[in-house]
C-alpha positions in Angstrom: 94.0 108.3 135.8 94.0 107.1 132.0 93.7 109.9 129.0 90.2 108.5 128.3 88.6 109.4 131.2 89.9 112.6 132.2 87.9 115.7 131.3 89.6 118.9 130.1 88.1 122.1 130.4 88.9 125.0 127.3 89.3 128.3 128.5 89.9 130.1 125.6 88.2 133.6 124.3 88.8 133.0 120.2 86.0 130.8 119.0 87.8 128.8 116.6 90.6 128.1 118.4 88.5 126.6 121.3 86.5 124.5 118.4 90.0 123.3 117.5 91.2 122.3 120.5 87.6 120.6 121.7 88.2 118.4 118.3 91.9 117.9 119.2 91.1 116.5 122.4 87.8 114.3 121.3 90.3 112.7 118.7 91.9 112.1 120.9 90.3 110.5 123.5 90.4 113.5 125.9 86.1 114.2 127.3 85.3 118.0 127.3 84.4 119.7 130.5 83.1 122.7 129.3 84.7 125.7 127.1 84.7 129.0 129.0 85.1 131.9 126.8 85.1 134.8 129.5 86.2 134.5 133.4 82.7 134.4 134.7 82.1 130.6 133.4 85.5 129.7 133.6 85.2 130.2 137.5 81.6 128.9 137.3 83.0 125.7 135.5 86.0 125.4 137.8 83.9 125.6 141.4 81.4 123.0 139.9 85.0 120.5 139.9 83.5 119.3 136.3 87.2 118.9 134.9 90.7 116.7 135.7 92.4 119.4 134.2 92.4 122.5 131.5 93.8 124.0 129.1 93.8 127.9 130.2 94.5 131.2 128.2 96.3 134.0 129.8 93.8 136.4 128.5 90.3 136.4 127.5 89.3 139.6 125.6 91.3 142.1 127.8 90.4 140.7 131.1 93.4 138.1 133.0 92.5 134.7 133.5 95.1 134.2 136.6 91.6 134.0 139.0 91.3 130.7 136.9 94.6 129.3 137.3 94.5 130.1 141.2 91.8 128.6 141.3 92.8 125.4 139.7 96.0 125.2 141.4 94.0 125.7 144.9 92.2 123.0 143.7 95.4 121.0 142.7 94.3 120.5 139.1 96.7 120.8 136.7 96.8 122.9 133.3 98.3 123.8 130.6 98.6 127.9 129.9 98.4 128.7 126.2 99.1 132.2 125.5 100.5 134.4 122.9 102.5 135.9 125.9 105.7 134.8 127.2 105.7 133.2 130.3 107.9 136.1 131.7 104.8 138.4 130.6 102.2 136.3 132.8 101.1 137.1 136.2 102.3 134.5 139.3 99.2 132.7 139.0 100.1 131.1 136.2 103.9 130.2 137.4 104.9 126.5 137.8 101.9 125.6 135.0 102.9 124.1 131.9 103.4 126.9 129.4 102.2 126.5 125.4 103.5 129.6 123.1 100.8 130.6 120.5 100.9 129.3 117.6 101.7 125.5 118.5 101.2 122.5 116.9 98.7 119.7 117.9 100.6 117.1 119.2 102.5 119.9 121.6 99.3 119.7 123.3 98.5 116.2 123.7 102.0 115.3 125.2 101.4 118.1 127.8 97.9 116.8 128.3 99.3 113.3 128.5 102.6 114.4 130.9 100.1 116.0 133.2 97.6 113.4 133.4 99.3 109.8 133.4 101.6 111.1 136.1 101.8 107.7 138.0 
C-alpha cells in the first residue's frame, strides 16, 4: 500500500492537536479517516474498517483508549500511540504499537506513518 492512499484515523481528545495532525497528514499525502475525540467514535470509526491505520492517544479526557488499540490490533491494523505517558505507564493494549512521547516533532510522525505502511 503507497502513503497516498492509506487513510489514518486521529484519535486524539485535545482539539488542536488533532487539527494539527489532520494537516500534518493531508500535507502530506496521508487521507483522513475520521478524528475520534472520545472512545465511543473511536470504536464506532474502528468497526466501520474506514482506516489503514491510526494514530491513537492513550487517554482521552480521563477515560483509556486501550479498547481502541485492541481493537485495531484484532483487526491487524497498525498504529502509532502518542501519549504524554511512558510506554511503561500504558496498559498491554497498547504494547508492541509504535510508541510517540508528547511533545514530538512532525516528521517523527510521518516516518512512523511511513515504517508502518510501506512495509513491503
Amino acid at each position: 500500500m503507497c502513503k497516498q492512499l492509506a487513510r489514518i484515523l486521529i484519535v486524539e481528545d485535545e482539539p488542536m492537536i488533532a487539527l494539527n495532525l489532520e494537516e500534518l497528514l493531508v500535507s502530506e499525502g496521508f487521507a483522513i479517516a475520521g478524528v475520534a475525540e472520545k472512545l465511543e467514535k473511536a470504536m464506532g470509526l474502528v468497526d466501520q474498517g474506514l482506516c489503514d491505520a491510526a494514530i491513537v492517544d492513550a487517554n482521552l479526557a480521563g477515560v483509556s483508549a486501550s479498547p481502541v488499540a485492541s481493537a485495531l490490533t484484532a483487526r491487524g491494523l497498525p498504529f502509532i500511540v502518542l501519549s504524554g505517558y511512558s510506554p511503561e505507564q500504558l496498559p498491554d493494549a497498547f504494547r508492541g504499537a509504535l510508541f510517540i512521547k508528547k511533545p514530538c516533532r512532525p516528521n517523527q510522525i510521518i516516518r512512523a506513518l511511513n515504517s508502518m505502511i510501506l512495509k513491503p
